[in-house]
N, C-alpha and C positions, 0 to 999 in steps of 0.2 A: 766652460762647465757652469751650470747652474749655479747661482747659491744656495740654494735648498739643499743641493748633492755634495757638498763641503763635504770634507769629511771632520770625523765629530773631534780628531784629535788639534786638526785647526782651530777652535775656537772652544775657550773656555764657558763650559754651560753653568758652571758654579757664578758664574761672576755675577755679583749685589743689582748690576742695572738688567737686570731680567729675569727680575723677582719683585714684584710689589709686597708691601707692607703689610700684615694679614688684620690687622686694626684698622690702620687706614682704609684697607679695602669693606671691611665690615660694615665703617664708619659711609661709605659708598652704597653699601646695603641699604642704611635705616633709609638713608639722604631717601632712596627710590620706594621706600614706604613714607615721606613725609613727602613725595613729590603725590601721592595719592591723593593726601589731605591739601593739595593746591590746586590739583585737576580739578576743571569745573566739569570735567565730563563724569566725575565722580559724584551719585547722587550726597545732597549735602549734610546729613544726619552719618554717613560713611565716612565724608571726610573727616569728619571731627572723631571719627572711631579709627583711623589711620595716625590722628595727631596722638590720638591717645597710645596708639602700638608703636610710636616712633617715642614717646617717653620713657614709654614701659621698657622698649629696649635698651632703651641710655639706661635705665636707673639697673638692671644687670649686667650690661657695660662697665658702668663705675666699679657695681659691687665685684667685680671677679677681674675683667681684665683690667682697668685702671688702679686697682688694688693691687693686683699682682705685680702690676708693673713697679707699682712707688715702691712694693719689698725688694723686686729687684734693683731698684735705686738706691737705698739705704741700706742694704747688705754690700754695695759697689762691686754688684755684675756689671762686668763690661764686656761681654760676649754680645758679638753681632750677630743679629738675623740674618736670615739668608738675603735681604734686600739692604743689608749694610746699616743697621742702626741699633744705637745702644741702647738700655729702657728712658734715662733722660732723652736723647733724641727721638725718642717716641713720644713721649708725654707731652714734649712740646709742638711735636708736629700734629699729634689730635687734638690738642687744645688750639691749634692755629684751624688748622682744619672745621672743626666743629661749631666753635664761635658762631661763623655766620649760620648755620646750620640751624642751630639755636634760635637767634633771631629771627630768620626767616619764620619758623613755626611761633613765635611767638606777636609777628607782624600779621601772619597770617590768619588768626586767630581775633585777636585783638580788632584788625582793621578791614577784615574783610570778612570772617565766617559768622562772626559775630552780630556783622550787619546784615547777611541773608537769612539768618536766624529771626532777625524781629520779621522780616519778610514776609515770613513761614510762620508767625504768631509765636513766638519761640524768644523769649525777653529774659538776660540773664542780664542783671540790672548791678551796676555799683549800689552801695550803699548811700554816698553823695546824692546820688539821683530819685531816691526814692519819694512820694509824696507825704503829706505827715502821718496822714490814715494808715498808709503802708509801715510806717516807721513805729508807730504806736502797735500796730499788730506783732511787728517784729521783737517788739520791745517786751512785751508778754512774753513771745515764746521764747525768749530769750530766758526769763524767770524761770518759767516753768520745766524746759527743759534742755539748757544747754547751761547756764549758771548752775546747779547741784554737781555736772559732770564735770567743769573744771576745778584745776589747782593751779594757782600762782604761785610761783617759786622766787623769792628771792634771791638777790646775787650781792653778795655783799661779806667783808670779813670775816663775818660767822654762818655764812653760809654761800659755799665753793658752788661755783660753776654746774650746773646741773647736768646730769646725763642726761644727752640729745639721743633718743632714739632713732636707727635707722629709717629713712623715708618718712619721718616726720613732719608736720608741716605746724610750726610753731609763730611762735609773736615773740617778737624783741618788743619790751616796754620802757617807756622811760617816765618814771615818775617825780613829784616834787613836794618833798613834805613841807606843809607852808608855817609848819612852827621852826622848822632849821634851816629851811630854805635849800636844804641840800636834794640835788637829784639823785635820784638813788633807778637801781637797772633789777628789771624781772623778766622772766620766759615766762609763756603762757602757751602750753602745747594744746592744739586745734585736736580734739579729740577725731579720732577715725572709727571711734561707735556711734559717729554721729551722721548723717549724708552729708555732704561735701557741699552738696546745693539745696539751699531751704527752699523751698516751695511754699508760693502765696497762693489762700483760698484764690477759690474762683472768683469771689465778689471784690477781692482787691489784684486781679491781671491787671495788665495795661490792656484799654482799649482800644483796635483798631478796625475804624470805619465803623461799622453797623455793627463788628462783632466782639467777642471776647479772644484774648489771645491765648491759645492752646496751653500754655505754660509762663507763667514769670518766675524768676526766683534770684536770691543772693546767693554772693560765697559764703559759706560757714566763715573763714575766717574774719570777714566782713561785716556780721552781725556782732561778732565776740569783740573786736574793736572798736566796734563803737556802743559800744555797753561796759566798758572796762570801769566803769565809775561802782560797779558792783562788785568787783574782783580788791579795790581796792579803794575803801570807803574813806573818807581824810583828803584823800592824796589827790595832786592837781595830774591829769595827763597830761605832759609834755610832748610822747607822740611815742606810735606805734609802727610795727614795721614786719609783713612777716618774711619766715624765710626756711628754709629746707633743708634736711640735710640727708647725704648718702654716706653709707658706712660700707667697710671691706664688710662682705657676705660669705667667703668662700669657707668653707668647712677645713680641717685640716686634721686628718685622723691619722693618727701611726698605725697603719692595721698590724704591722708585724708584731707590735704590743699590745697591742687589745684583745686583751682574750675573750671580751665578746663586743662582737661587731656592733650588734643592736643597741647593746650600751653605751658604749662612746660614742655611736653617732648621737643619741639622746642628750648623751652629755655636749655634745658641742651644738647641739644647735640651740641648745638653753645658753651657749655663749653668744652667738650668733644673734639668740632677742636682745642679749645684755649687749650685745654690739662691738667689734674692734673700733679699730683704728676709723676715722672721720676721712672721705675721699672727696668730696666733693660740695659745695656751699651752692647756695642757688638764693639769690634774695633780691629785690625788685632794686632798680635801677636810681629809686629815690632815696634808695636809702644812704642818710650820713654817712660819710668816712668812719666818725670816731667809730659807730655801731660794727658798721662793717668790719674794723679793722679789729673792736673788742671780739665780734665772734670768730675770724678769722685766729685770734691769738688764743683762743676758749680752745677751741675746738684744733689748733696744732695745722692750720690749713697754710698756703700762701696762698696767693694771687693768680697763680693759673687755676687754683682750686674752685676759684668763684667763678661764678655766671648769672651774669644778672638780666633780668628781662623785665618788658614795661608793663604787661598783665599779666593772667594767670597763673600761679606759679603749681606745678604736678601735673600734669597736663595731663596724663592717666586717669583722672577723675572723670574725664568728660566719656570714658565710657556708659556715663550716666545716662546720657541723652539717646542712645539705643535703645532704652525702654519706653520712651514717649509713644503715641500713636500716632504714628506717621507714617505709614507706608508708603506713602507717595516719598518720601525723601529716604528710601532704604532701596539696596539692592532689592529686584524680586524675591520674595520667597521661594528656596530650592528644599525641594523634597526628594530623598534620593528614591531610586528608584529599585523594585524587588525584579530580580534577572528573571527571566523564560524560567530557565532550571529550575528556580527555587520555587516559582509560581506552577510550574509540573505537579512538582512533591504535592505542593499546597492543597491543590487540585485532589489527588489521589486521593491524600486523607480525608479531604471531605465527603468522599464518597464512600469510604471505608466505615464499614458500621461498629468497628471496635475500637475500644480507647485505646489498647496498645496498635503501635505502631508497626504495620508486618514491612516486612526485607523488601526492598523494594518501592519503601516512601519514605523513602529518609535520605539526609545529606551523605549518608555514606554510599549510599546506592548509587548517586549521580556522579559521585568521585569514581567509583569505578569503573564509569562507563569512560573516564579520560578526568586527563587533568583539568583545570580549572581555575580561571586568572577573573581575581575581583577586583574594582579600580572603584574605591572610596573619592571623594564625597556624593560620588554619582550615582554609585549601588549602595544600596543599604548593608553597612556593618552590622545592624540589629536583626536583619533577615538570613547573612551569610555566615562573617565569622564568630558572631555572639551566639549565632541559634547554630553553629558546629559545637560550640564547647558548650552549651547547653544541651543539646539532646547528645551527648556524649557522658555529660554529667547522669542523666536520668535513663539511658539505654541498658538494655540487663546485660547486653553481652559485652558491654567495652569493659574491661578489668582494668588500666591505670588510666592517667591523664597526666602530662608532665608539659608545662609551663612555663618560658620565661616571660615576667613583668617587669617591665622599667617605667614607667608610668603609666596609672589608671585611673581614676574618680573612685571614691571611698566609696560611692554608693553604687557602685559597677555594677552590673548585671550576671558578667563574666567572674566577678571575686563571689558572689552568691551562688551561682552556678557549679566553684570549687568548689565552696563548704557542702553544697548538696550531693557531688560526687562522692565527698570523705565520708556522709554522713550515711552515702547511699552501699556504705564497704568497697570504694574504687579506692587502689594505688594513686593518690594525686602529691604532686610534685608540683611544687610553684617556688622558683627561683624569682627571688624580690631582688633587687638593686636597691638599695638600702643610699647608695652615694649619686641617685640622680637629682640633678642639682634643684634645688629650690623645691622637690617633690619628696626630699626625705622623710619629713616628719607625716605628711600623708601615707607614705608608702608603710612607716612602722606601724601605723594604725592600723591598717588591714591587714598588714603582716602577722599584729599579735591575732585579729579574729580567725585568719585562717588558720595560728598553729592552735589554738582551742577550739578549733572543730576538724583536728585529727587531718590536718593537711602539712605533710614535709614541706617544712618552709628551710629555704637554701640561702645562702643572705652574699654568695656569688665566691668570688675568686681573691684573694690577698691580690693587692695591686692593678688589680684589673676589673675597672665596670663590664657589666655585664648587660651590654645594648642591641644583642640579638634578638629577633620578633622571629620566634619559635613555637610552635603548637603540636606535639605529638600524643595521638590516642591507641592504646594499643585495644584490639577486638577480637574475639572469641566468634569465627566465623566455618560453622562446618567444624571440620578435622582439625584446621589450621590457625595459627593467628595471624592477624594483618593488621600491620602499621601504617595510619592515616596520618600526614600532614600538614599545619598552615606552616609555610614562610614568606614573611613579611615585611612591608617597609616600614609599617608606623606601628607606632604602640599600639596594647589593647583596652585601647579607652573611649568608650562608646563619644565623649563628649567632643573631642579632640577629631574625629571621623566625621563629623558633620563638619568642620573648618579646614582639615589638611589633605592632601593632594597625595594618597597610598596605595600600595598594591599589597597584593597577595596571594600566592599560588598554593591550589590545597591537590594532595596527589598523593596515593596510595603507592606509590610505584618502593618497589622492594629496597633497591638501595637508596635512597633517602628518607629510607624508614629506619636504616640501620648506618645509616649519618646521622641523625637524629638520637639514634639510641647513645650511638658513642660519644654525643657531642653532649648528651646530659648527664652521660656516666663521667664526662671528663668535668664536669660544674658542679659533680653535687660526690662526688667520688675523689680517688686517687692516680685518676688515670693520668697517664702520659701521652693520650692519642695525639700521633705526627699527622696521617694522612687520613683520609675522606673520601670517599668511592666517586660520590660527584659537589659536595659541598665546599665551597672555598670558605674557608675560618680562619679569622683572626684571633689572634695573634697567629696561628698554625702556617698555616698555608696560604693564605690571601696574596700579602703584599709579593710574596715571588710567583704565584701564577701572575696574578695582573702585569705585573712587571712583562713576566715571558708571554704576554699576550698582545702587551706593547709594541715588546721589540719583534713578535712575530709579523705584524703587520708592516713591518719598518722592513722587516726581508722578505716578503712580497714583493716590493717594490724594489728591492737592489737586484731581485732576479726578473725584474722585466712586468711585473703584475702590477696590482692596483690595492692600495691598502686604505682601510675606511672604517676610521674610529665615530660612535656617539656614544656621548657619555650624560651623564642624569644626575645631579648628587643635590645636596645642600651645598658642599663649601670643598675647593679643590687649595689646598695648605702645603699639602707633603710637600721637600724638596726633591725628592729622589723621584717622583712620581711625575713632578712637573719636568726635569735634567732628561727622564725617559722620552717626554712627550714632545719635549726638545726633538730630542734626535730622531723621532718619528715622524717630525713633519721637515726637519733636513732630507731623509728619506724620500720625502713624497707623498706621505703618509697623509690624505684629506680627514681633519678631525673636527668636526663640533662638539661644543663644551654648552651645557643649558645648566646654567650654575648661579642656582638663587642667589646664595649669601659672597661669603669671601671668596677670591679666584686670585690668589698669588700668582697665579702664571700672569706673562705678558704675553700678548695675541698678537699676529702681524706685523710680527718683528723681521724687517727685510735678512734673510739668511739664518734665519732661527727660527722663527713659528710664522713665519709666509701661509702655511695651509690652515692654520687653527683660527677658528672663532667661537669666539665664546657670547652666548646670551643669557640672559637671567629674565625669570619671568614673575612680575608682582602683580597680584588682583587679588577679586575677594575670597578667593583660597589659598591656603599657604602651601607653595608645592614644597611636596615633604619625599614623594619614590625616588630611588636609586633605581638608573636601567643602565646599563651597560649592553651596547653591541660593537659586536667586532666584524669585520665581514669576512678573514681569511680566507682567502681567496677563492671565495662563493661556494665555503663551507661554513655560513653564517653560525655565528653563536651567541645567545642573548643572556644575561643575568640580569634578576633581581635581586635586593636583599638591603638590610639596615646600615650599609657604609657609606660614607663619605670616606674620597680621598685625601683626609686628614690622618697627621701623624701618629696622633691620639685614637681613631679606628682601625688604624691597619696595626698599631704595635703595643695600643694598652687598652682596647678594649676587647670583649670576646663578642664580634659580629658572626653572622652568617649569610652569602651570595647564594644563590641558586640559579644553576642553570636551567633555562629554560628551554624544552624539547620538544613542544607541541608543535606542528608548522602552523597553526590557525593562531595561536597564541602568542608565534611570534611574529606574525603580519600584524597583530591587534598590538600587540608594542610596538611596532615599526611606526603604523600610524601615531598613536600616541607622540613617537620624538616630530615625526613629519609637520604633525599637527603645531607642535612647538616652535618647533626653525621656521616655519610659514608664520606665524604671529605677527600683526602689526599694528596690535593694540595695548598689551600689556609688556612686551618683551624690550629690551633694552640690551644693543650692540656697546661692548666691551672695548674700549678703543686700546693702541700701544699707549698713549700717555695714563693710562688707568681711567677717565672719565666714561662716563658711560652714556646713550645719546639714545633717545626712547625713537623708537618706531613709529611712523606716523602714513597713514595709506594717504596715499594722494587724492582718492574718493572717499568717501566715509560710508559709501554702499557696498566698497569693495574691504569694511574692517573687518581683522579675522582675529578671533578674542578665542584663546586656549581654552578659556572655560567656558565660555561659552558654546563654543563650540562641541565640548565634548558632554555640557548640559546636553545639548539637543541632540548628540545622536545617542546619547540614552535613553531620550524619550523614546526616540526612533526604535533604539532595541526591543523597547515592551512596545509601542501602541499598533507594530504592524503584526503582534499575536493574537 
């Protein structure tokens, strides 16, 4: 008998070696966006915007899982993960892990991006190095405007330890008073109202060859230490040293006592500037023990805490150099492109001699002709789903609009389009998520503008974020009303749609006008709604359809068929979800997995996941859609929708999948995974040992690039109308 065809009671699918690490695996994640900033095939001004997204990642890293873990440490949880390890044996297996990680980006930077920069005219200069003309000019601006912005703080018996703010990037001082001879210790925080990197006029560049070079400039830090003789007049410098720190970030609200939501989240994120607990130390590789070892004992850190590197310390800063002019060293310029459909409408009204808009040139009118699947960054968000909830806002006949937002841009087009709906007498409903992380205090800001301009703001569910991408309009059409749909994979944030990789299906069809109805009466109401005509919802109903869709495909195959799982996510975590996935590919069950971030499963496991492979794909879009297809024994069925197969989506937050039932709609997502699984330029195969091994075409005429690719048949969809 095969091994695949075992049966499931022979072999334990709980057991710890067929479960990877869900940190670790993450930590696998950044590794393959800072493997971006190594690619030379990665233009070179990009690179250094991948170093920067591979910092940006660790420093939310630290603040939320490496936090979380050391409370799980200090409380002494010792509950194991489903891959066998305790929060100590985690922290030290990412700190073993990450080390070189670390390093590498900072070698990489340091000794090699650094040098193709002067190449490129592009001089981001030590301060040792500067000439004196240079150092004089420095030395002004240093007066004039970064000496008024600092404070020196003393450290000393009558004056304790200073509070290190979160992601700070400060100066350990050592000074020497020469009437007592004693050394005495000060912080000097690098202000972040100031740019990160000074820029020298043009007449003081470094000159290369015949020309001037496009940019020179210092660190901020760099300027402030060597000017410190004005911070501290008398006093001899003994030596300087900067360094950084990360703090727990994570919010922590009792909802079941808060009797208002909106306030306690305010209230804690004013703890959140004030800062917890200290996770993480970051300070250059020269610096003295004793320093190290003072801020290490300040600040409550040990030794796996620290990380020290030979240059740059934040490495987030360097998304600075994305604003130079350089095109030549940036991806091409992508312009999304406006679909056939919406270029129809466009068409119509221009020929139309009246300012209002008649039946029949409007996004509702092409909705009813069938449904309709838009794939951001390629189609324009500003032409499809921003100008639906805007001419829905200013249409005389749509009477409500109901909304869920988990994150948008304060200056949204789509939150001004609400207030014109409220303002214009529409029923509007806008459920805020008030607890998405890092975007709460954005979120209450427009939250309060929409409830003073007469918009039901909803602030979600006790215990349950609310990270469904839902659009419902209801319309006054003839005799009847009809319920028009978006559901989606990514937020409604115009800004975010130009960088992430989303779908969205808009569809007037009756019952997912009244899924939709019931699924806002249950978020912003008292309902108890169980089931859904064709929506799968979480908490509701998700995790046991999927499950029974699982194991449907797993008995296909024990009766003699063919079973054929694709799946789409951000991050595959659940255990119950991966134990199914197990026994579906025992079955027979052929499964691809195209799983950006973390992937807990283990792949190609002889007698256990023999049929699954899993790929992830990184470039210069962030794929962000959920697609789920199943092929049931060639009664294909497709979803999209806002889940990940995470614990945290299927059992505490409120998502929604949508079936997809268009046959043209669902070839156009077939291609989409096809397009994916063929990749052999940005994708990277998932091995059993958890590493992961990038794709490489043996021609480089035969490279097949996901976004690229699906650039150009966008173009193709407009330029052959």
């Amino acid at each position: 008998m095969p091994k695949s065809k075992i049966k499931s009671s022979e072999v334990n699918l709980k057991d710890h070696q067929y479960y990877f690490n869900r940190d670790l695996s993450w930590l696998e994640f950044n590794y393959r966006v800072l493997y971006e900033a190594l690619d030379s095939r990665t233009p070179l001004l990009e690179r250094l915007k991948f170093s920067a997204i591979f910092c940006s990642n660790l420093d939310e890293f630290f603040m939320v899982r490496i936090a979380g873990l050391k409370q799980q440490q200090e409380a002494g949880v010792t509950k194991l993960t489903p891959d066998g390890r305790t929060p100590s044996q985690q922290l030290a297996d990412i700190s073993a892990r990450l080390r070189p990680l670390v390093s590498q980006q900072d070698q990489n930077f340091e000794y090699n991006l650094k040098s193709q920069l002067v190449a490129q005219g592009i001089h981001l200069i030590n301060y040792v190095d500067l000439n004196q003309e240079q150092r004089t000019h420095l030395h002004e601006y240093f007066e004039a405007h970064i000496f008024p912005v600092l404070t020196p703080l003393a450290v000393d018996p009558s004056h304790p330890f200073p509070y290190i703010s979160n992601l700070s990037l400060n100066l350990a001082v050592v000074v020497r008073d020469p009437e007592t001879d004693k050394e005495l210790f000060a912080r000097v925080k690098v202000p972040s109202v100031l740019p990160r990197f000074i820029e020298l006029p043009k007449e003081l560049r470094q000159q290369q060859r015949d020309k001037t070079a496009i940019w020179t400039g210092v660190p901020l830090e760099q300027v402030i230490a060597h000017n410190l003789e004005f911070l501290f007049p008398g006093m001899i410098i003994q030596e300087c040293h900067a360094f950084r720190v990360t703090r727990n970030a994570d919010l922590e609200v009792e909802e079941d006592e808060a009797y208002d939501l909106l306030l306690a989240i305010e209230q804690e994120l004013r703890k959140r500037r004030i800062g917890k607990s200290a996770v993480r130390l970051e300070i250059h590789a020269s610096t003295p023990e004793t320093i190290k070892h003072r801020l290490m004992q300040d600040l409550g850190l040990e030794d796996m805490d620290v990380y020290e590197v030979e240059g740059l310390l934040g490495h987030r800063d360097l998304f600075y150099f994305m604003s130079l002019p350089c095109p030549e060293l940036k991806d091409p310029p992508w312009n999304p492109v406006t679909p056939n459909w919406v270029k129809e409408i466009q068409q119509r009204r221009s020929e139309c001699e009246t300012e209002d808009i008649p039946d029949g040139m409007d996004i509702f009118s092409a909705i009813r002709e069938g449904d309709i699947l838009v794939h951001h960054p390629y189609q324009a968000f500003s032409a499809t789903v921003q100008e639906f909830i805007t001419e829905a806002a200013y249409d005389p006949n749509v009477q409500a609009i109901k909304m869920t937002l988990y994150r948008t841009s304060g200056d949204s087009p789509i939150v001004k389009a609400l207030i014109a709906a409220a303002e214009n007498g529409k029923q509007v409903v806008a459920l805020v998520e008030l607890k998405a992380r890092f975007d709460e205090e954005n979120n209450i800001l427009w939250a309060r503008k929409l409830e003073q301009a007469g918009v039901h703001v909803v602030y979600g569910l006790v215990g349950l974020k609310t990270h469904t991408k839902t659009v419902l309009v209801v319309r006054q059409e003839d005799k009847q009303i009809r319920r028009y749909v978006h559901i989606g994979t990514g937020n409604y944030n115009p800004k975010t749609a130009k960088l992430y990789t989303d779908l969205g299906l808009f569809s007037c069809r009756e019952e997912l006008g009244a899924d939709l109805t019931d699924l806002f009466n249950f978020l912003t109401g008292y309902s108890r709604q169980k089931s859904y005509r064709k929506l799968l919802v979480a908490p509701v109903s998700m995790r046991k359809r999927m499950i029974e869709m699982i194991r449907r495909e797993a008995e296909h195959c024990r009766n003699g068929g063919t079973g054929r799982i694709v799946a789409k996510m951000n991050a595959l975590v659940d255990p119950e979800i991966v134990e199914v996935l197990y026994e579906a590919s025992r079955a027979g069950v052929e499964i691809d997995l195209i799983i950006r971030g973390m992937c807990c499963l283990r792949p190609g496991v002889e007698g256990i996941s023999e049929t699954i492979r899993v790929i992830s794909v990184i470039g210069r879009f962030l794929e962000h859609s959920r697609i789920f297809y199943f092929h049931n024994g060639g009664k294909e069925e497709m979803y999209i929708g806002s889940a990940d197969w995470m614990t945290r989506n299927l059992s505490r937050r409120v998502e929604a999948i949508v079936p997809v039932e268009d046959p043209n709609i669902i070839k156009e997502l077939q291609e989409i995974l096809g397009i994916m699984l063929s990749d052999n330029r940005q994708a990277w195969d998932l091995l059993p040992d958890g590493t992961y091994v990038q794709r490489r075409p043996s021609d480089e005429d035969h490279q097949q690039s996901t976004h690229e690719t699906l650039m150009q048949m966008a173009l193709n969809s407009v330029s052959t109308h």
